[in-house]
C-alpha positions in Angstrom: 0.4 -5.6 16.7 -1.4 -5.5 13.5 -2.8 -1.8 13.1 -3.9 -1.9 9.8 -4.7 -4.6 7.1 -4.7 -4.5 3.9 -8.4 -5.0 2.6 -9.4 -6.9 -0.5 -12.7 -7.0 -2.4 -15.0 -9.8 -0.5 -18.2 -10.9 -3.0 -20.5 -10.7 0.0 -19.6 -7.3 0.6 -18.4 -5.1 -2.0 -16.9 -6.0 -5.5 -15.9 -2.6 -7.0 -12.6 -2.8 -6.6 -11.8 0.7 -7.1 -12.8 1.3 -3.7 -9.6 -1.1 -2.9 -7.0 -0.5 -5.2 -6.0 0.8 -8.6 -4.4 -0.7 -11.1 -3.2 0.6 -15.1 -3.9 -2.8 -16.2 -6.3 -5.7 -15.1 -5.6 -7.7 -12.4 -6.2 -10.8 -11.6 -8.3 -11.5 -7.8 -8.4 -14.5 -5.9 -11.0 -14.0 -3.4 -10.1 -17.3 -1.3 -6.5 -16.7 -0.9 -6.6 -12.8 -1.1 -4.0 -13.2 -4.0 -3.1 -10.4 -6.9 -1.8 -11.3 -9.7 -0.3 -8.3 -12.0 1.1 -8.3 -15.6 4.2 -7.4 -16.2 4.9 -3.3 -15.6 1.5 -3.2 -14.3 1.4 0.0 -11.5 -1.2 -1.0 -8.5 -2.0 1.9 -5.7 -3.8 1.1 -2.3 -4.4 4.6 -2.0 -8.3 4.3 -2.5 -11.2 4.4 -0.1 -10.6 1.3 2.1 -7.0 0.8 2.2 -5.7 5.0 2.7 -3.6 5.1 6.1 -3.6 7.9 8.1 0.2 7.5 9.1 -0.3 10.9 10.6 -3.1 10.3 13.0 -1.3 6.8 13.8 2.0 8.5 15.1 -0.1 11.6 16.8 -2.6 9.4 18.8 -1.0 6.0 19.7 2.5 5.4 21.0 3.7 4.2 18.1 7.5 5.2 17.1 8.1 2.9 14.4 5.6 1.7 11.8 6.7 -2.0 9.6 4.9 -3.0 6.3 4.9 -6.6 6.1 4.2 -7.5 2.7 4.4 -11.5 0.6 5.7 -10.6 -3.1 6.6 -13.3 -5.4 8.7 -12.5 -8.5 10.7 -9.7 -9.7 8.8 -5.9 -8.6 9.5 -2.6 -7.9 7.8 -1.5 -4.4 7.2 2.3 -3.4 6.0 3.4 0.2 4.3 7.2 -0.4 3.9 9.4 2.3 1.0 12.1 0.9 0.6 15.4 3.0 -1.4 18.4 2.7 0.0 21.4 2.9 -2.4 24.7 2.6 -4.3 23.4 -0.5 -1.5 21.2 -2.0 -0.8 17.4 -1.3 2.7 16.8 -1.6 3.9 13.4 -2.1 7.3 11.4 -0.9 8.9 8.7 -0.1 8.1 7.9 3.8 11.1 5.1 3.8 13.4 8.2 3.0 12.8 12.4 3.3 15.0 12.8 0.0 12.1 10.8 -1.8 15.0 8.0 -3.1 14.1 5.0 -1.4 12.9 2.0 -3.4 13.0 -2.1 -2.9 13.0 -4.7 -5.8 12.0 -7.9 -6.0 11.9 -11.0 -3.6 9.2 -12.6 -1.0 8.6 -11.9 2.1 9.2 -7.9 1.9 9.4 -5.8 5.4 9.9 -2.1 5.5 10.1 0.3 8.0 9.4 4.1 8.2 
């Protein structure tokens, strides 16, 4: 069961694309086939208005155990799942694939990762 998609600017709705991810270079968007294309050592983060997952709320009201990423990469990348959590005032920031905050996967197609 799909829970969450990944959403992606649409031209009929909204075009700022801050509001879907965040990127330290430009990217490239193909609207028809919902296709990035990043530079080399470009960093792009989903966590923005439309695409932030409450992974909390998800686990605390729905039976869900285990959460999967599925993911279509093309090309040689380095991929990082963050969990962010507040704590008092703070947000503190790990790796939800691994508690000691070590877990990464590189390159290939077809990525799938569980946490």
């Amino acid at each position: 069961m799909e829970l969450f998609p990944i959403t992606l600017p649409k031209s009929n709705i909204c075009t700022e694309t801050e509001l879907y991810y965040r990127a330290s270079q430009p990217v490239q968007y193909e609207e028809q086939t919902g296709q990035l294309t990043l530079k080399r050592k470009t960093v792009l983060t989903l966590d923005t208005y439309f695409n932030c997952f409450s992974y909390q709320k998800y686990l605390q009201y729905t039976s869900a155990q285990v959460l999967e990423v599925h993911l279509q990469l093309q090309g040689q990348f380095q991929l990082r799942l963050l969990k962010a959590q507040l704590k008092g005032k703070k947000r503190a920031a790990y790796c939800a694939a691994d508690p000691a905050g070590a877990a990464e996967a590189v390159g290939g197609y077809g990525a799938i990762v569980r946490f």
